[in-house]
C-alpha positions as CSV (number, residue, x, y, z in Angstrom):
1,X,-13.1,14.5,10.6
2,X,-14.2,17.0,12.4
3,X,-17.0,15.8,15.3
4,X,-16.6,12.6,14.5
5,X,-14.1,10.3,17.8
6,X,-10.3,10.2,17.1
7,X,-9.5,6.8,15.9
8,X,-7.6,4.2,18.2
9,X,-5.7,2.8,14.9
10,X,-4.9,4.1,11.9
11,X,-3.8,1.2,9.5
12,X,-2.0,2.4,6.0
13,X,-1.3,0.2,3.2
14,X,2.2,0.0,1.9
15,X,2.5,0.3,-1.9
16,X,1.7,3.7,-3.2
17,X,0.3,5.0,0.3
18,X,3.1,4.7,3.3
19,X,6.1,4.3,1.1
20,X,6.9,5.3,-2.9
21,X,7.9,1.9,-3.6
22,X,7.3,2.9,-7.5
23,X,11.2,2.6,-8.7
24,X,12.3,-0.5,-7.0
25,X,8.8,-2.3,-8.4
26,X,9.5,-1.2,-11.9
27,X,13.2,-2.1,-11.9
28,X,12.6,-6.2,-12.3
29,X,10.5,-4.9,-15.4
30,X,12.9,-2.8,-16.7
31,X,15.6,-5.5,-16.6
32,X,12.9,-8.3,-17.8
33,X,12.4,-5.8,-20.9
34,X,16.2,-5.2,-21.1
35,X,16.6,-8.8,-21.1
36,X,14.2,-9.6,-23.9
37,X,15.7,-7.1,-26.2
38,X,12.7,-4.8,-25.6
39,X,12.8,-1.0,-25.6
40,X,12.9,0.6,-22.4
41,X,9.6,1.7,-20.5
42,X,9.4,5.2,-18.5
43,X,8.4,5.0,-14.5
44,X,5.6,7.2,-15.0
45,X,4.6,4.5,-17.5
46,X,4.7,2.0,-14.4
47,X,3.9,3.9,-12.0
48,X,0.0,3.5,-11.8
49,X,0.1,-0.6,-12.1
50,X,2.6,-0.5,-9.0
51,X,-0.2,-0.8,-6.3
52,X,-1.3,-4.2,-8.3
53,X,2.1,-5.9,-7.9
54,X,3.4,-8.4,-10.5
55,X,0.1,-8.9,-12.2
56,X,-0.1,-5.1,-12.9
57,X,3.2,-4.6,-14.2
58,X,3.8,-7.5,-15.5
59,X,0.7,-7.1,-17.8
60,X,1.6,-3.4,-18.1
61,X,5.4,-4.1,-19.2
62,X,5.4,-7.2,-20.9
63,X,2.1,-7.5,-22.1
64,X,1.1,-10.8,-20.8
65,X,-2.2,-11.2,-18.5
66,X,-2.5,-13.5,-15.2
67,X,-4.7,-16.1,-17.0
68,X,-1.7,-16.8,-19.7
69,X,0.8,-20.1,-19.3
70,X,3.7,-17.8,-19.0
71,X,2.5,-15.7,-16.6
72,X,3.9,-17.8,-13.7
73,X,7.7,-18.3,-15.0
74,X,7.4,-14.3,-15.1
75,X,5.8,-13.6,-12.1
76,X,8.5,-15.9,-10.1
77,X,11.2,-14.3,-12.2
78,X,10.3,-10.7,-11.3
79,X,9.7,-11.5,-7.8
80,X,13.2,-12.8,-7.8
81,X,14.3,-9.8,-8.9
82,X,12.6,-7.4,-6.8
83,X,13.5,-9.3,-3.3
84,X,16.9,-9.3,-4.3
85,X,16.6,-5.4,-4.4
86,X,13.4,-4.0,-2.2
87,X,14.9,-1.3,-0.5
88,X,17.5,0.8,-3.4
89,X,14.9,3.7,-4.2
90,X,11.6,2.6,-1.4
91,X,10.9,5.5,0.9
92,X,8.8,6.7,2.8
93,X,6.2,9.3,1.6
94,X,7.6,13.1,2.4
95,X,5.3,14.5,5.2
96,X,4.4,10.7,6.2
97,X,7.2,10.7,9.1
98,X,6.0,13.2,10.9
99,X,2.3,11.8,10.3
100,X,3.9,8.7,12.1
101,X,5.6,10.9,14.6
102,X,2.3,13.1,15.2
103,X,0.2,9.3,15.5
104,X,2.7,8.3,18.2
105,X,2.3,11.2,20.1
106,X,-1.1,11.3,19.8
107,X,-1.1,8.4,21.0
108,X,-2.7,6.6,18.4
109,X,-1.4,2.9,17.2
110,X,-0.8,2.7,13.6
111,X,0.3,-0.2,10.9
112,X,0.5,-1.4,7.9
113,X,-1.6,-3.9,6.0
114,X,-0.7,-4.8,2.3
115,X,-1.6,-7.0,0.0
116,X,2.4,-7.6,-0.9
117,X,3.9,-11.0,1.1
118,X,4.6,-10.8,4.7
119,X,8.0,-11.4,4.0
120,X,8.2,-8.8,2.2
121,X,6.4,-6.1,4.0
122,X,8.4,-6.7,7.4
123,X,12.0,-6.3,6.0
124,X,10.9,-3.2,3.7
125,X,9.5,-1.7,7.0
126,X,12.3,-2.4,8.6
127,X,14.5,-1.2,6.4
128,X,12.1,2.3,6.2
129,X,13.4,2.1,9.8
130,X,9.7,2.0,11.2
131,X,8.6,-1.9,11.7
132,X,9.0,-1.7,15.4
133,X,7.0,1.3,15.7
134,X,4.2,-0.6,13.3
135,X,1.6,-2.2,15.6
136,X,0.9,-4.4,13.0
137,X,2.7,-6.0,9.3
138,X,0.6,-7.6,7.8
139,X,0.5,-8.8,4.3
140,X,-1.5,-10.4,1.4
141,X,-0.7,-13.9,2.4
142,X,-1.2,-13.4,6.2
143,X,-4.6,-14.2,6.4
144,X,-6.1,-16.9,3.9
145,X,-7.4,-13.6,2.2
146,X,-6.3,-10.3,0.7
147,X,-7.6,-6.6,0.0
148,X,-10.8,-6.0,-0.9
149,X,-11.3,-8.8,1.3
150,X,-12.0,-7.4,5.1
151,X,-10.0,-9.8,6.6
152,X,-6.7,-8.6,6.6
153,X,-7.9,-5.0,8.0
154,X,-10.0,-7.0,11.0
155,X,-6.8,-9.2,11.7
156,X,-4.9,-5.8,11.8
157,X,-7.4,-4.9,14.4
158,X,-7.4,-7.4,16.4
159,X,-3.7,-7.2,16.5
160,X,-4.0,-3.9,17.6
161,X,-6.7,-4.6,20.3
162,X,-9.3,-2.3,19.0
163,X,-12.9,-2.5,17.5
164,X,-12.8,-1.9,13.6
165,X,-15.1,0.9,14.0
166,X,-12.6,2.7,15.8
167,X,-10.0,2.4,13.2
168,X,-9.1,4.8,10.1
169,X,-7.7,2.8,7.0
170,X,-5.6,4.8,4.5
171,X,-5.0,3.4,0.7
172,X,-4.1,4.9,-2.8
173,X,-6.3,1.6,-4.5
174,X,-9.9,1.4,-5.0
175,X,-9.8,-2.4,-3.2
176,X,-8.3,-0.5,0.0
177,X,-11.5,1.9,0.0
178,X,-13.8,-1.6,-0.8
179,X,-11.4,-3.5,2.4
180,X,-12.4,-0.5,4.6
181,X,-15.6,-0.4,4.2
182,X,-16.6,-4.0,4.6
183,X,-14.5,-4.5,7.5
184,X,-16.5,-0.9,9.0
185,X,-13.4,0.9,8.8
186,X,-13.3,4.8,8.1
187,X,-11.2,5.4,5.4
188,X,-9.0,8.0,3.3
189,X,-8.0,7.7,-0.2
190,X,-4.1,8.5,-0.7
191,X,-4.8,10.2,-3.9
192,X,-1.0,11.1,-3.9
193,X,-0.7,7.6,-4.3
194,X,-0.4,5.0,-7.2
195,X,-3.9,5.3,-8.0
196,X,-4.1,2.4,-10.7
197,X,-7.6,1.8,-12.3
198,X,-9.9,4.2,-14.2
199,X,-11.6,5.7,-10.9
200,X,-9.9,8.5,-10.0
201,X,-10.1,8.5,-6.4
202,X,-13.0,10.5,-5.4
203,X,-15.1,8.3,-7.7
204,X,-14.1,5.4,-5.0
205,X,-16.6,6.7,-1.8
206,X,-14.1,7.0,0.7
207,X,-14.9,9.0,3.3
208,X,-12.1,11.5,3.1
209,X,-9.7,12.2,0.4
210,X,-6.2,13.7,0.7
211,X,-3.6,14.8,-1.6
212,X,-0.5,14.8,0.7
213,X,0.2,12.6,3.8
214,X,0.0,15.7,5.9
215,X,-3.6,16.6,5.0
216,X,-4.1,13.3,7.7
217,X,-3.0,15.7,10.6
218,X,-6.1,18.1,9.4
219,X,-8.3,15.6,9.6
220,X,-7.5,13.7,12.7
221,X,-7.3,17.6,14.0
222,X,-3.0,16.6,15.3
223,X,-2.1,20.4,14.2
């Protein structure tokens, strides 16, 4: 980003983009398929439809949409199942401590907005060992809206105490790159990410793309 002013706050999203939470959200499929006497699935079979939560994997693993009656006794059965075990495989990205390390330095706040429930978000954080360095944890049900929907990026900001335009938001989803724009937001698409969706992610006009969490220290010009 070179000439353009260092950002006050860089925000990430969770899924896909600040952690690899790819394992521990296909597990509750794995034992849901297990369960039904259905063959097992591979993780790179998973792995795109982890940034969309239950409705992509659910949909992906057990072939039922979000508009079908028993899409709700399965969603609250693999939520069940993934709370009860958040934090086996989840960590974070390699190369994105020392991108938090370098941000801290910099002295540049940084957090994490999601579209994954609060209460899920602050305990995986935690447990990641980095929620009280996180200016901010916020998560789909936060605000009364979610990603693409600017309002969980400008609460983020507000949080923070700075202007949206002086803020950088990172995601590996084409609804982050959508959230960042209409909240004015810079932003970078984690292409080392999930990256569900038939875009790849230079079809998704962010302004910057990267394929490793360290590329972000070129950019913010950190090393």
């Amino acid at each position: 980003m070179a000439g353009a002013a260092r950002p006050l706050a860089v925000f990430f999203d969770l899924d896909g983009t600040l952690a690899d939470t790819a394992e521990d959200l296909a597990a509750p499929i794995h034992a849901m398929r297990a369960a039904r006497g259905l063959p097992a699935m591979a993780l790179e079979t998973l792995r795109p439809h982890a940034s969309m939560g239950a409705r992509g994997l659910i949909l992906e693993g057990l072939g039922v949409s979000s508009d079908d009656p028993t899409f709700e006794p399965l969603r609250q059965e693999f939520l069940r199942r993934y709370e009860a075990a958040m934090l086996v495989h989840t960590r974070l990205f390699a190369g994105m401590p020392e991108v938090l390390d370098a941000l801290d330095e910099a002295g540049i706040r940084w957090g994490v907005i999601s579209n994954k429930f609060e209460r899920y978000v602050r305990p995986i954080l935690a447990g990641l060992g980095v929620l009280e360095r996180s200016v901010c944890a916020v998560g789909g049900d936060t605000t009364p809206y979610s990603k693409p929907h600017p309002e969980p990026l400008l609460h983020g900001a507000r949080i923070a105490a700075v202007e949206a335009q002086q803020c950088i938001y990172v995601g590996d989803d084409l609804r982050d790159i959508e959230a960042g724009h209409a909240a004015s937001m810079r932003t970078i698409a984690a292409a080392y990410g999930f990256c569900g969706g038939e875009a790849s992610p230079r079809q998704w006009g962010a302004d910057h793309v990267i394929a490793h969490p360290l590329e972000l220290l070129h950019l913010l010009e950190l090393r």
